[in-house]
Structures are given as structure tokens and as C-alpha cells.
MMTF fields as JSON, N, C-alpha, C and O atoms, coordinates in Angstrom:
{
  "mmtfVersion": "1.0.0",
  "mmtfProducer": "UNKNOWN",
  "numBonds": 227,
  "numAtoms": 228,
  "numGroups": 57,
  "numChains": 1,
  "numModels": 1,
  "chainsPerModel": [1],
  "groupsPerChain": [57],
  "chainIdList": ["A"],
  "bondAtomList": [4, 2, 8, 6, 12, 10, 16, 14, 20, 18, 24, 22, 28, 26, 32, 30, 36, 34, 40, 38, 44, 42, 48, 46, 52, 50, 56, 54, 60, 58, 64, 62, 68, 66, 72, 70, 76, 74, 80, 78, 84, 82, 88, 86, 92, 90, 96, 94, 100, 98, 104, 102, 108, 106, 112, 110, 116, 114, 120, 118, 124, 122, 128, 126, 132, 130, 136, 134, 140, 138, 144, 142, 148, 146, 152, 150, 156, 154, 160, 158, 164, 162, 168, 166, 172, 170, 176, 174, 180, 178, 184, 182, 188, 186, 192, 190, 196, 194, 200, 198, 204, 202, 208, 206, 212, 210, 216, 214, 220, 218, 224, 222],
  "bondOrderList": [1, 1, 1, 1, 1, 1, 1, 1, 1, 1, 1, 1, 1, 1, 1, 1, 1, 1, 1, 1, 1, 1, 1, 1, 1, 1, 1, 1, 1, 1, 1, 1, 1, 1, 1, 1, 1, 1, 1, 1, 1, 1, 1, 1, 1, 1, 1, 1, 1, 1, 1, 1, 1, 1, 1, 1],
  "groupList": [{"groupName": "UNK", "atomNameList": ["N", "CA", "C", "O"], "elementList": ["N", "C", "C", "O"], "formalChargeList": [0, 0, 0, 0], "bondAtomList": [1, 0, 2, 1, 3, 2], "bondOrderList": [1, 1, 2], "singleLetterCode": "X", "chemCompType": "L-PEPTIDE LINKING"}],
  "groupTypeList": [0, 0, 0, 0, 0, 0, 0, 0, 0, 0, 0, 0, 0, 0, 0, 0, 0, 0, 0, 0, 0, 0, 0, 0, 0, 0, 0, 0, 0, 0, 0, 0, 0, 0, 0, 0, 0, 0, 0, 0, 0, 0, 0, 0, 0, 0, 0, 0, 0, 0, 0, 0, 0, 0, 0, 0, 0],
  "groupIdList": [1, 2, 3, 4, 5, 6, 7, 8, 9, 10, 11, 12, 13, 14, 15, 16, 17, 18, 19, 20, 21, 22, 23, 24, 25, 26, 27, 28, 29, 30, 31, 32, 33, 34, 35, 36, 37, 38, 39, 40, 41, 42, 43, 44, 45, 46, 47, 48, 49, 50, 51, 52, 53, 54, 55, 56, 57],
  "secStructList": [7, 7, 2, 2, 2, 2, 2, 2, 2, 2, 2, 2, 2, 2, 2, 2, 2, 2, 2, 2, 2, 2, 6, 6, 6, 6, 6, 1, 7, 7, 1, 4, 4, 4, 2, 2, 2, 2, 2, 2, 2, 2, 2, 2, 2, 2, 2, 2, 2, 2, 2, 2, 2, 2, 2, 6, 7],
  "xCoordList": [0.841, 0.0, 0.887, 1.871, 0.642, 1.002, 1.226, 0.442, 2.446, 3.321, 2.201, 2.463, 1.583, 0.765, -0.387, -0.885, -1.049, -2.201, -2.581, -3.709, -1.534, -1.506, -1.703, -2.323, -0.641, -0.673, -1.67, -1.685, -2.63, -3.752, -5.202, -6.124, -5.044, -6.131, -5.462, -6.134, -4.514, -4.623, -4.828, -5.498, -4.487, -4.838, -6.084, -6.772, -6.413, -8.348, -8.997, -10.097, -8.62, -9.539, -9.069, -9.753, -7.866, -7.831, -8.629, -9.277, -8.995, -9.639, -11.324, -12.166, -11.533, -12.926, -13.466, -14.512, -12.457, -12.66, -12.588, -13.411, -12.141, -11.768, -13.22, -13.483, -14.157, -15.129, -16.152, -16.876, -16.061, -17.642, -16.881, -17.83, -16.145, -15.665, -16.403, -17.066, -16.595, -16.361, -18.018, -18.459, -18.855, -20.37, -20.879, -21.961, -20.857, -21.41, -21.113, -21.734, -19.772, -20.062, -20.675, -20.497, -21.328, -21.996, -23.703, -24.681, -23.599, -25.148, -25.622, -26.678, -24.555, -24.853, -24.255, -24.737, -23.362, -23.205, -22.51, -23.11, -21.757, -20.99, -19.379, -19.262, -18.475, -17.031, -16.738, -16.848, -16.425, -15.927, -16.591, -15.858, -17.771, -18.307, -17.822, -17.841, -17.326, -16.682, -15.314, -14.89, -14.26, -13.084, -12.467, -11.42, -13.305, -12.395, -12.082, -10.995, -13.329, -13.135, -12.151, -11.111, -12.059, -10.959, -9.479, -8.566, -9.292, -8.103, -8.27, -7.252, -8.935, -9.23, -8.693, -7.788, -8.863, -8.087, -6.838, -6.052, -6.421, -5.266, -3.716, -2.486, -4.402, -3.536, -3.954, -2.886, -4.621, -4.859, -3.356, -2.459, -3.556, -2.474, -1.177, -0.301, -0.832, 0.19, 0.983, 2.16, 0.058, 0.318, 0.915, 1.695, 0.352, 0.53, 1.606, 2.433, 1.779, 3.541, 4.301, 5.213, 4.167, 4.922, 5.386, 6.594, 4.88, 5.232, 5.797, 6.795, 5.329, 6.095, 7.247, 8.075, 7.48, 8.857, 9.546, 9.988, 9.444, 10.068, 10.783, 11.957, 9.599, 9.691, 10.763, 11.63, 10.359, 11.74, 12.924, 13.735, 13.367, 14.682, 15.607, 16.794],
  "yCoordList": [-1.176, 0.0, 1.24, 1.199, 2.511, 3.15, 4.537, 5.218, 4.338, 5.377, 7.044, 7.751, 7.503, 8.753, 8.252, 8.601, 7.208, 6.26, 6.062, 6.173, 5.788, 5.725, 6.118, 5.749, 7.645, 8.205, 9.252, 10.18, 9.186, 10.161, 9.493, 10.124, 8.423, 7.802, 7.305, 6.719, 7.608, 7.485, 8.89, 9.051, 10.213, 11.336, 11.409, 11.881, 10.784, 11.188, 10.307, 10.155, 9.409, 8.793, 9.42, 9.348, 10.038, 10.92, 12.028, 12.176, 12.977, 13.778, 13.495, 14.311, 12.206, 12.026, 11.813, 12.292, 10.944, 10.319, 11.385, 11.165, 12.504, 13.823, 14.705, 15.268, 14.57, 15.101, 14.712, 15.326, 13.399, 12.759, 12.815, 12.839, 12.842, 13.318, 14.515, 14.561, 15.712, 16.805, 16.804, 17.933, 16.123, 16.482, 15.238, 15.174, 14.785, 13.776, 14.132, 13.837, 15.075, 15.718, 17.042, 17.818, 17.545, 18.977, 18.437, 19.04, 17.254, 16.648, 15.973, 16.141, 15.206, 14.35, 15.221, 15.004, 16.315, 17.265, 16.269, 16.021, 15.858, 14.487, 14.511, 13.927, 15.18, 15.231, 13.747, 12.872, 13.52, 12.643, 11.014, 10.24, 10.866, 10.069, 9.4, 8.271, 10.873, 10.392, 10.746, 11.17, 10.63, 10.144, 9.424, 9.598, 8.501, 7.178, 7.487, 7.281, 8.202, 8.695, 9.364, 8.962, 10.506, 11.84, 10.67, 11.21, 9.858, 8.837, 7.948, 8.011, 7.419, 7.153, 7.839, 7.239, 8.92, 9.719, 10.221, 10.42, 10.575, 10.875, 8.964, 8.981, 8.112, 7.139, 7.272, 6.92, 7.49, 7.463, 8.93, 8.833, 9.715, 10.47, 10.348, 10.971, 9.523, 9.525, 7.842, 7.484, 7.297, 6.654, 7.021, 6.323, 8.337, 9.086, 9.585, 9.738, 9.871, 11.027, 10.035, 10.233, 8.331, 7.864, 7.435, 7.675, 6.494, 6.005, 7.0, 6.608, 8.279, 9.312, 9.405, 9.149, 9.883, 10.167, 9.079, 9.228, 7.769, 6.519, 6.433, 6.295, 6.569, 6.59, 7.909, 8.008, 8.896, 9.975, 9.953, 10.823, 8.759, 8.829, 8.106, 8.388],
  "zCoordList": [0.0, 0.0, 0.0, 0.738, -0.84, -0.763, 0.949, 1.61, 0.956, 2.329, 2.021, 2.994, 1.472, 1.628, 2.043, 3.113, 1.084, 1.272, 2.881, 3.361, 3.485, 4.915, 5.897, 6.894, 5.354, 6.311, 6.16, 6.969, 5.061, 4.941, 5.817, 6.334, 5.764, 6.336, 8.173, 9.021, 8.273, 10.052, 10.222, 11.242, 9.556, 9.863, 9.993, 10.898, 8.78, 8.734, 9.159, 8.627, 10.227, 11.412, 12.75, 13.771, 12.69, 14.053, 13.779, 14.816, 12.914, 12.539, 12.65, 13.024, 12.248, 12.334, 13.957, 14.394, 14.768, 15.754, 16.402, 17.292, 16.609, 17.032, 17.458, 18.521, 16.011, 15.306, 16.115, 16.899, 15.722, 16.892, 18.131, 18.915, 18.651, 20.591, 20.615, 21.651, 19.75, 20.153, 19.539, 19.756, 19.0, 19.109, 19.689, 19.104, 20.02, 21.756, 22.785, 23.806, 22.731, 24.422, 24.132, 25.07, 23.151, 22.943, 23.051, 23.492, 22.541, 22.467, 23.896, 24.505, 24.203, 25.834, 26.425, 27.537, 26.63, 27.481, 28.363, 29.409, 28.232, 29.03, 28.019, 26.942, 28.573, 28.427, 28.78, 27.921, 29.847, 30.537, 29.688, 29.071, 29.839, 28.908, 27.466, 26.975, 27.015, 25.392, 25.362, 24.287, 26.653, 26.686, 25.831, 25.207, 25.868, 24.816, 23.737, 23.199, 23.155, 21.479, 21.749, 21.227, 22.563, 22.399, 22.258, 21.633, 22.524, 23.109, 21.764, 21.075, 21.406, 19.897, 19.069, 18.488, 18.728, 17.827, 18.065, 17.139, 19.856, 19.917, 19.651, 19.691, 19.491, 19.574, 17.68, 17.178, 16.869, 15.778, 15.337, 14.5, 15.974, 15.202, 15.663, 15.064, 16.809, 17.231, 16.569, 16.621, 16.128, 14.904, 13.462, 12.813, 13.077, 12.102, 12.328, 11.429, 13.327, 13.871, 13.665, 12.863, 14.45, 14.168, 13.403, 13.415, 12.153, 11.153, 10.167, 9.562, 9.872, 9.33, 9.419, 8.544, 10.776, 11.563, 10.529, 9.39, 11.509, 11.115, 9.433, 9.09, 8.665, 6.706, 6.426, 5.558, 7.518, 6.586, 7.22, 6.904, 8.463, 8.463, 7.903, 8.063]
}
């Protein structure tokens, strides 16, 4: 699979997963509740940081 291919789509599931965190706690008014998602997307881009990093050294 293509190395952009990749890393465009772990961006854009941290981005999405990001998206619904941030309108389920505006709708359930419950932060704490949709933790996981927020943590969902942050292990989704820190995926992205990594494998990047990794490919351009």
C-alpha cells in the first residue's frame, strides 16, 4: 500500500474520531463520557507522527 495512502487515512480517522468526541459531548453534554473517542483519535495520530517520523529517516 502506498506510504501517503496511509498516512492520509490514520490522519483522517484521528480527525474524524476527534469530530464525533467533540459532538457527543456537545449533544450528551458528558465530556468525561466520550473520553475514549478523544483517546481514539489521539492514539490514531500519534500513529501518524509515528510512522512518518520513522519513513523519513
Amino acid at each position: 500500500m502506498n506510504r501517503r495512502l496511509v498516512y492520509m487515512i490514520l490522519l483522517s480517522l484521528a480527525f474524524v474520531a476527534m469530530v464525533i468526541g467533540v459532538h457527543r459531548s456537545i449533544v450528551e453534554d458528558d465530556v468525561l463520557g466520550n473520553y475514549w473517542l478523544f483517546m481514539v483519535g489521539f492514539v490514531f495520530y500519534m500513529l501518524y507522527r509515528y510512522t512518518k517520523k520513522k519513513d523519513s529517516a
